[in-house]
TIFI-781293 format. One record per atom (N, C-alpha, C): atom name; y, x, z negated. Coordinates in steps of 0.2 Angstrom, whole numbers, plus 5000, padded with zeros to 4 digits. Example, Ala and Ser with C-alpha at 12.3 -4.5 7.8 and 13.67 -1.06 7.14 Angstrom:
BEGIN
name; yy; xx; zz
N; 4972; 5066; 4961
CA; 4978; 5062; 4961
C; 4984; 5066; 4961
N; 4989; 5064; 4965
CA; 4995; 5068; 4964
C; 5000; 5064; 4961
REM end
This chain:
BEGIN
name; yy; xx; zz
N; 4928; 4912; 5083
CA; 4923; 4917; 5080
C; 4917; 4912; 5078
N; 4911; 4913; 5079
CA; 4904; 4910; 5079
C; 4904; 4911; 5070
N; 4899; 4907; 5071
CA; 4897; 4907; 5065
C; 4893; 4911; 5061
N; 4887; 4914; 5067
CA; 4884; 4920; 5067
C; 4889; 4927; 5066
N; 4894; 4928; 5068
CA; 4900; 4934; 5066
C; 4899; 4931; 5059
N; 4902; 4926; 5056
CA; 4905; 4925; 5049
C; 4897; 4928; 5044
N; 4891; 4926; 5047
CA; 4887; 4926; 5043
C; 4884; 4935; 5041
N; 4885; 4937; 5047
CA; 4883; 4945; 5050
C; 4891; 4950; 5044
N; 4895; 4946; 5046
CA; 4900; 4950; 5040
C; 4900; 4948; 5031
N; 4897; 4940; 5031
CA; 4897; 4942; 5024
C; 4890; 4945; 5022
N; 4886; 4947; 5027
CA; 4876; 4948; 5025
C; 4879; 4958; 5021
N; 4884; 4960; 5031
CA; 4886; 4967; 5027
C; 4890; 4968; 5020
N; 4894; 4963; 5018
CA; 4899; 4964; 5012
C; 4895; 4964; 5006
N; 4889; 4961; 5006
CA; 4886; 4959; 5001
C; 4881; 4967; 5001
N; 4881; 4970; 5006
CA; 4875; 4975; 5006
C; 4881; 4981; 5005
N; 4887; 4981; 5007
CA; 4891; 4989; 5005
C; 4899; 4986; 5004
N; 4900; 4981; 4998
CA; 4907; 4981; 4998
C; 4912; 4985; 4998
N; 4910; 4990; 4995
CA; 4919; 4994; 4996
C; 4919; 4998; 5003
N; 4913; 4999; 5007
CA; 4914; 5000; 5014
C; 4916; 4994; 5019
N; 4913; 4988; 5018
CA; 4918; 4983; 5022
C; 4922; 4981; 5021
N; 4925; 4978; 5012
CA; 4931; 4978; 5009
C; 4932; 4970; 5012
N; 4929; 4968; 5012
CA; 4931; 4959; 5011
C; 4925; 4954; 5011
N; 4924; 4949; 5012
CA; 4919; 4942; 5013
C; 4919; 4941; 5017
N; 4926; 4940; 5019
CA; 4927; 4938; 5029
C; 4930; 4940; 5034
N; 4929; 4940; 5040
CA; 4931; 4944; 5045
C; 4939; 4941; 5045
N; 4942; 4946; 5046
CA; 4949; 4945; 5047
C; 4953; 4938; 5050
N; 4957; 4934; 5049
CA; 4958; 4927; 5052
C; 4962; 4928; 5059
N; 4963; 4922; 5062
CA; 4967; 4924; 5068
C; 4975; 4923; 5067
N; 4976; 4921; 5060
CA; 4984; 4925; 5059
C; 4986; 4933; 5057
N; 4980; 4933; 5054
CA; 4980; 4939; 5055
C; 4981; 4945; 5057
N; 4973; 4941; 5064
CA; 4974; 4944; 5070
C; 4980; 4946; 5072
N; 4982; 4940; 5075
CA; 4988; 4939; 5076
C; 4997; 4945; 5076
N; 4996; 4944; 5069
CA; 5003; 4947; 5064
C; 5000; 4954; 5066
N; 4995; 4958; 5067
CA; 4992; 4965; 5068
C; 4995; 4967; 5074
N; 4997; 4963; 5081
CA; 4996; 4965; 5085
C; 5002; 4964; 5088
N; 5005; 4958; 5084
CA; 5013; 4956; 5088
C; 5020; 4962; 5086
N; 5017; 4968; 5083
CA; 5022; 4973; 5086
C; 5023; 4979; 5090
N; 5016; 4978; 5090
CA; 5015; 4985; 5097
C; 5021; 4982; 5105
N; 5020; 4988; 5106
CA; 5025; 4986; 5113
C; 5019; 4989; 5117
N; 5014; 4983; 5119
CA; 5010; 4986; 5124
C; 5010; 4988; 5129
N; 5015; 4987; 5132
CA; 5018; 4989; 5139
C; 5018; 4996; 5140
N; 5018; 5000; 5133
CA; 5019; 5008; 5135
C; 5010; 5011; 5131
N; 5008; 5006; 5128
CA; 4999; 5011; 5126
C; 4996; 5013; 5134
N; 4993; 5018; 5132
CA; 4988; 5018; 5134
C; 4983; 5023; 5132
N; 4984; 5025; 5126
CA; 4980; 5025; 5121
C; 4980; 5023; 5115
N; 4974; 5020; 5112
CA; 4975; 5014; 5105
C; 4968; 5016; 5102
N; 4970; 5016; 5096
CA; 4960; 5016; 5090
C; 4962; 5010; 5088
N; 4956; 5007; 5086
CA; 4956; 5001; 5079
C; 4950; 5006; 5074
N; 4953; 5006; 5068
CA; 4947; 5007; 5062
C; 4944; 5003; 5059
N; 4941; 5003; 5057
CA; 4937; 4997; 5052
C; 4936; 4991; 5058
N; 4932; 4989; 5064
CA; 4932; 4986; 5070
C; 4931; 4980; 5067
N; 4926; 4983; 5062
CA; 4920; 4973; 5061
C; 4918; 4973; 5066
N; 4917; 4964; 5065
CA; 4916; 4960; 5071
C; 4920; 4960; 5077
N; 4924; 4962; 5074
CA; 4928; 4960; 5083
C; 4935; 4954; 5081
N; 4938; 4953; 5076
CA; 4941; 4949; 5074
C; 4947; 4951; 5076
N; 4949; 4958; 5077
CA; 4958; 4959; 5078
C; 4955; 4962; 5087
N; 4948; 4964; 5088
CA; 4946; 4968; 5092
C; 4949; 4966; 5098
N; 4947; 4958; 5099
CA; 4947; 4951; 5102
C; 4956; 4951; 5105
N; 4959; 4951; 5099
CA; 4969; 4949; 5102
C; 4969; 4957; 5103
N; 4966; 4963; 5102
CA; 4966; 4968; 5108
C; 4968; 4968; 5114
N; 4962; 4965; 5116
CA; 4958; 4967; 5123
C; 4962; 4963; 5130
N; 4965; 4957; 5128
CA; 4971; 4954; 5134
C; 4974; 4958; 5135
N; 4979; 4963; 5129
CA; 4985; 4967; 5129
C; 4985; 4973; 5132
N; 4979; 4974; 5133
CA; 4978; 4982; 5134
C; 4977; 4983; 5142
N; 4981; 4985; 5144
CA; 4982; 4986; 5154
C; 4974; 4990; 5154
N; 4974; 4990; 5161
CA; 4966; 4990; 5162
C; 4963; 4997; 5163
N; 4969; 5003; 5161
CA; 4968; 5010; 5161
C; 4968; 5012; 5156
N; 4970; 5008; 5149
CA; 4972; 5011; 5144
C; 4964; 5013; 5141
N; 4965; 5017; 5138
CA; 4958; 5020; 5133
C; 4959; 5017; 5125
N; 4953; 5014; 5125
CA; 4953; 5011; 5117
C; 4945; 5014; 5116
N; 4948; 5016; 5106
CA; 4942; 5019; 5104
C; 4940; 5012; 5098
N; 4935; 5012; 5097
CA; 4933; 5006; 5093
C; 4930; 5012; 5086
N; 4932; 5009; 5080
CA; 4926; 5015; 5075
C; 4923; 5010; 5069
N; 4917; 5010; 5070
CA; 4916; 5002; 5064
C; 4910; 5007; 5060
N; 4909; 5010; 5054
CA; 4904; 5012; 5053
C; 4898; 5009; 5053
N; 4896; 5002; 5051
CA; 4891; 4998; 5050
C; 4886; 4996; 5057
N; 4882; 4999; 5057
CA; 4876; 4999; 5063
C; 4876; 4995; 5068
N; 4877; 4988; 5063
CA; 4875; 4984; 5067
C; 4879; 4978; 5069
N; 4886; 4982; 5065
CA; 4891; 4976; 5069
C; 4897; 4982; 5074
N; 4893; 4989; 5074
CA; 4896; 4994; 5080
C; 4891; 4990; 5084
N; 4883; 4989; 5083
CA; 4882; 4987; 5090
C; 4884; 4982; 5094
N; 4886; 4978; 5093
CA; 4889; 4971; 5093
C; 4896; 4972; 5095
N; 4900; 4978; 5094
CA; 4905; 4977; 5095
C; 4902; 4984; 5105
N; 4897; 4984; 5103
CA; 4897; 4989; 5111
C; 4896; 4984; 5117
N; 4890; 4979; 5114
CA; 4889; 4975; 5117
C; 4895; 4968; 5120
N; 4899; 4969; 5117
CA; 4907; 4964; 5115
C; 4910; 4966; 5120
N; 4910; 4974; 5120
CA; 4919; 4975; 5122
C; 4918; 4984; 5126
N; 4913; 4983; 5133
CA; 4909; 4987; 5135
C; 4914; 4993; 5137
N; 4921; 4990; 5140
CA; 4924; 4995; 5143
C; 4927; 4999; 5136
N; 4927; 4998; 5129
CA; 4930; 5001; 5123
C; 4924; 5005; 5123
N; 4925; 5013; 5120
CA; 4919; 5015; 5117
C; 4923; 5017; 5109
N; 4914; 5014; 5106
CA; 4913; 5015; 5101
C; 4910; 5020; 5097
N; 4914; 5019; 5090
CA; 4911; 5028; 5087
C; 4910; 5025; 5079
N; 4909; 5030; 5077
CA; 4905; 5027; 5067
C; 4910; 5030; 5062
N; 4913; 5037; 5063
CA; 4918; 5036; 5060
C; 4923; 5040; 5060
N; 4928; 5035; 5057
CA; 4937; 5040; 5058
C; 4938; 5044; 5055
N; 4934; 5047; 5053
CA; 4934; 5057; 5051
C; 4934; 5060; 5053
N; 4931; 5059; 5059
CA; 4930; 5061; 5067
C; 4935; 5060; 5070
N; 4940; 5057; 5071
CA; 4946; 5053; 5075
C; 4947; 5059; 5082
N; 4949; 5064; 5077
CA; 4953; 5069; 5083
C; 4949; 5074; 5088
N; 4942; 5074; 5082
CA; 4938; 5076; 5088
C; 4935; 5071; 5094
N; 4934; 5066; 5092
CA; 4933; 5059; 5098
C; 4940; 5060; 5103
N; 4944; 5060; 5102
CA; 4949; 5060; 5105
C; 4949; 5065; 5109
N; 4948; 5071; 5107
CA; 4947; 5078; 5112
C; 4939; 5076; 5115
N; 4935; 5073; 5116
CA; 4928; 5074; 5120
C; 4931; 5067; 5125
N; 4937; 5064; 5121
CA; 4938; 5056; 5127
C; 4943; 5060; 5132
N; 4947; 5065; 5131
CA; 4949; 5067; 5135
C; 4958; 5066; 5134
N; 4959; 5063; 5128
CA; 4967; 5059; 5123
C; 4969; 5064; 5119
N; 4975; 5066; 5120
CA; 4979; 5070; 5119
C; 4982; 5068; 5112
N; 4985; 5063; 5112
CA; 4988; 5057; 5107
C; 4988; 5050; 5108
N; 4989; 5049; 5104
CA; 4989; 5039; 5103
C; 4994; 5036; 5102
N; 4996; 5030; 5105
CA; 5000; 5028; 5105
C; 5001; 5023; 5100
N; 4996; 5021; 5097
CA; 4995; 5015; 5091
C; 4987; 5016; 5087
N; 4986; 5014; 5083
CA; 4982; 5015; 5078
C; 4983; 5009; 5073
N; 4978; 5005; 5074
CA; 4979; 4998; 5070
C; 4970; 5001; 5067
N; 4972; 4999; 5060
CA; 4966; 4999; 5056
C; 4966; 4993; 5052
N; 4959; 4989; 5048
CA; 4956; 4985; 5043
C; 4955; 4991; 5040
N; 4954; 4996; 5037
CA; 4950; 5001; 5035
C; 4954; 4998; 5028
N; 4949; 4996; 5021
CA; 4949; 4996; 5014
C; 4953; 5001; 5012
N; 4957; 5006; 5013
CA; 4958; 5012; 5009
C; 4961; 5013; 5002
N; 4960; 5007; 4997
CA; 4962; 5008; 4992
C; 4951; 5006; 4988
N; 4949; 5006; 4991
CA; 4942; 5005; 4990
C; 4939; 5012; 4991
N; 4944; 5015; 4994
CA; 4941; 5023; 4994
C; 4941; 5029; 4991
N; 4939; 5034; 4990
CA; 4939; 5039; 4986
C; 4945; 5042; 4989
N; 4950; 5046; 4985
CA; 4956; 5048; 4986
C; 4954; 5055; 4990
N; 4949; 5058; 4992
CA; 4948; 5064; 4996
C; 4946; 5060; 5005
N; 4943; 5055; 5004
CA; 4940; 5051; 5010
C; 4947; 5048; 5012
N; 4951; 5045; 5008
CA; 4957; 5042; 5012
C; 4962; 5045; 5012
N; 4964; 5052; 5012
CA; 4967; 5056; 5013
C; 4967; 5061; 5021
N; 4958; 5061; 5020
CA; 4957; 5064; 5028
C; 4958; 5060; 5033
N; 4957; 5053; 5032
CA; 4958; 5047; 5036
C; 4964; 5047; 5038
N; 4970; 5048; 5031
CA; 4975; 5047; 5034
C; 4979; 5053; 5036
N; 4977; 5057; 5035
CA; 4978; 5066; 5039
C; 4977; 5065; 5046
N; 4969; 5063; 5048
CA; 4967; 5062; 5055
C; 4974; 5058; 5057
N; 4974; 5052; 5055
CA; 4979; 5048; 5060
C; 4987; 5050; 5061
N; 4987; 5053; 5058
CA; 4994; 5056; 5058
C; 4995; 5064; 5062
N; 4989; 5068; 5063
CA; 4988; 5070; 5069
C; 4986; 5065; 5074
N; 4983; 5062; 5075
CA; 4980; 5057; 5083
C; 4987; 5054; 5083
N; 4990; 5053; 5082
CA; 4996; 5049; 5082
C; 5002; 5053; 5086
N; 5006; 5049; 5092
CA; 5009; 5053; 5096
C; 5018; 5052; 5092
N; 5023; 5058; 5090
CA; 5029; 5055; 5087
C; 5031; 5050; 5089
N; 5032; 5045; 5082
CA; 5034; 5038; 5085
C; 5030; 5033; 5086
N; 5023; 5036; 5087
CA; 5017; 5031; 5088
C; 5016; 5026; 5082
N; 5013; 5020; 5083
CA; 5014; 5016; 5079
C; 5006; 5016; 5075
N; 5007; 5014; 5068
CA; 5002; 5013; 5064
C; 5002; 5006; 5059
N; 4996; 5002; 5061
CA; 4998; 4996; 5059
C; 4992; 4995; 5057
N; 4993; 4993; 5049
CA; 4985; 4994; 5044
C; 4987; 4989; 5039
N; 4983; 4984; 5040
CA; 4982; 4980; 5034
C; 4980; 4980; 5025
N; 4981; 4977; 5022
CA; 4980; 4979; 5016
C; 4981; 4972; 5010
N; 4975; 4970; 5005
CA; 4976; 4965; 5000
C; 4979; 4967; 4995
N; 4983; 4973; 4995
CA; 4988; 4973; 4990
C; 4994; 4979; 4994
N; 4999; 4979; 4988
CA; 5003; 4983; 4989
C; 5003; 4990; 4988
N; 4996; 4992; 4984
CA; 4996; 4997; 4980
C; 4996; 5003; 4985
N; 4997; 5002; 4994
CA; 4993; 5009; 4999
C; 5004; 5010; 4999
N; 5009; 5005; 4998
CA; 5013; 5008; 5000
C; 5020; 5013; 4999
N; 5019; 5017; 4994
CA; 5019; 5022; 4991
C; 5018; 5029; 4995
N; 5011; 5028; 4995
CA; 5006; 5033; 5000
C; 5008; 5032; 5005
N; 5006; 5024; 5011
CA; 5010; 5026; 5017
C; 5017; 5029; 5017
N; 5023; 5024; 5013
CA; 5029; 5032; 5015
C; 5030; 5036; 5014
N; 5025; 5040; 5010
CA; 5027; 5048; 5011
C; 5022; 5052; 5017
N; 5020; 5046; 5020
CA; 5015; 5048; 5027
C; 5018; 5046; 5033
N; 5022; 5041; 5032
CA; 5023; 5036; 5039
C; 5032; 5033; 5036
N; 5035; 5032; 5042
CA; 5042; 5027; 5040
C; 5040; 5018; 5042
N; 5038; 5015; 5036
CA; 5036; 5010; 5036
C; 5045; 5004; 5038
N; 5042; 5002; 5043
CA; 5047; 4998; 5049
C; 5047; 4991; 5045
N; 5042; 4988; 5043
CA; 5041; 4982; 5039
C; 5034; 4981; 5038
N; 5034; 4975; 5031
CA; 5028; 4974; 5029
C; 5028; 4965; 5029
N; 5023; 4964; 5031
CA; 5024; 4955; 5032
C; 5016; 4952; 5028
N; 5018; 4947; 5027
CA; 5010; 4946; 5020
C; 5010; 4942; 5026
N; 5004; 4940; 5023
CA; 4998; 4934; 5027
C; 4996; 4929; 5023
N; 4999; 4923; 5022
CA; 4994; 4920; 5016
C; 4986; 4915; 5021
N; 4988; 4915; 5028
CA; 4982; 4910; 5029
C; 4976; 4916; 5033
N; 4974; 4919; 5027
CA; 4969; 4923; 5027
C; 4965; 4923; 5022
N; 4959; 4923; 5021
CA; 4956; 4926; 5017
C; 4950; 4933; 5012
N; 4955; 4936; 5008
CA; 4962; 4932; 5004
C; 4966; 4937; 5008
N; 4972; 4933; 5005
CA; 4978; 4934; 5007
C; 4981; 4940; 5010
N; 4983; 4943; 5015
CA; 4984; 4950; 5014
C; 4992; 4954; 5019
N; 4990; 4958; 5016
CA; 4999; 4960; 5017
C; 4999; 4966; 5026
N; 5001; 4967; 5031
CA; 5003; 4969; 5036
C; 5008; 4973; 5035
N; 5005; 4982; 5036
CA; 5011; 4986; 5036
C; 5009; 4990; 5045
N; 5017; 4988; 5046
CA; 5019; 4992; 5053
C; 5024; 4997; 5049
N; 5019; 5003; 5054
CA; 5022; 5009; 5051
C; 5024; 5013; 5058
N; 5027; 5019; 5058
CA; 5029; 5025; 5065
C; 5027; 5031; 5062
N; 5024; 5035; 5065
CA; 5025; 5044; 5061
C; 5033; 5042; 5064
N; 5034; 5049; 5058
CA; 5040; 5052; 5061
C; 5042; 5056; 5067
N; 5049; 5053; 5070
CA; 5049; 5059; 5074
C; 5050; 5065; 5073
N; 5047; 5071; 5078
CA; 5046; 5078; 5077
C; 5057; 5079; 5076
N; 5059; 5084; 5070
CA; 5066; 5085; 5072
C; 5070; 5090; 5077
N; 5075; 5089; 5079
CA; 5076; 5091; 5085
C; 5078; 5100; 5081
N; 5075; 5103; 5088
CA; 5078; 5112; 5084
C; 5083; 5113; 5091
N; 5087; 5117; 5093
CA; 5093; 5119; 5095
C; 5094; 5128; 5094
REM end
């Protein structure tokens, strides 16, 4: 990560902290820990929320076979333009409000994973509700949701939304943050 990313991300946190929700762009253990339990062998459809700079966007883009469709949603101007310019065959959007209607105009039925940075304890309880309504529609049964978080306060909320599979902390981040892999549930069987 350049130095101009670190710079361009603390310029935004300083201008809307509780919409970027940290100092610094995500680390690459983090990166990392985000991405090592997707089974990418079966996406091919994937969002990132909260994009940034490109810091988890980056241990994406290897994973991802060459047909799969990834939606990028960063709302910050000018590190969505940065990340179009970055990551041309991803198309980019401004926000995950919109989740299901981008996914109907891309032509994505359902998603197979859904990795967000998205701050959601930074949010108003009406805004992080449709967020997490949208992704639990956009989500295919059993698709996987893998959302970071600097405390434990989201996981409560995630299991009465998702069957949280495990949660792994981070400490070589800053600050330190916690990794929950989650599944919707599957639909139950009728007979």
């Amino acid at each position: 990560m350049s130095t101009n990313e670190y710079a361009l991300f603390l310029h935004r946190f300083l201008q809307n902290p509780k919409q970027v929700g940290s100092m610094m762009p995500s680390s690459r253990f983090l990166a990392g820990t985000m991405v090592q339990s997707v089974p990418w062998n079966e996406v091919t459809a994937i969002a990132e929320l909260g994009s940034g700079t490109g810091a988890i966007t980056r241990f994406i883009k290897p994973r991802v076979t060459g047909s799969a469709k990834v939606l990028l949603f960063e709302m910050d101007d000018m590190m969505k333009t940065d990340l179009q310019t970055n990551y041309p065959a991803f198309t980019c959007h401004s926000n995950a409000c919109h989740l299901t209607k981008i996914m109907q105009q891309q032509g994505i039925s359902q998603l197979d994973c859904i990795i967000s940075g998205l701050p959601f304890f930074n949010f108003k309880s009406a805004l992080r509700e449709t967020i997490l309504n949208e992704i639990t529609e956009a989500l295919k049964p059993g698709g996987y949701f893998v959302a970071f978080q600097y405390s434990l306060q989201m996981k409560k909320h995630l299991s009465e939304k998702f069957v949280i599979e495990k949660i792994d902390f981070v400490p070589l981040n800053f600050p330190p943050a916690f990794v929950y892999t989650c599944r919707k549930r599957e639909l139950p069987n009728r007979y």
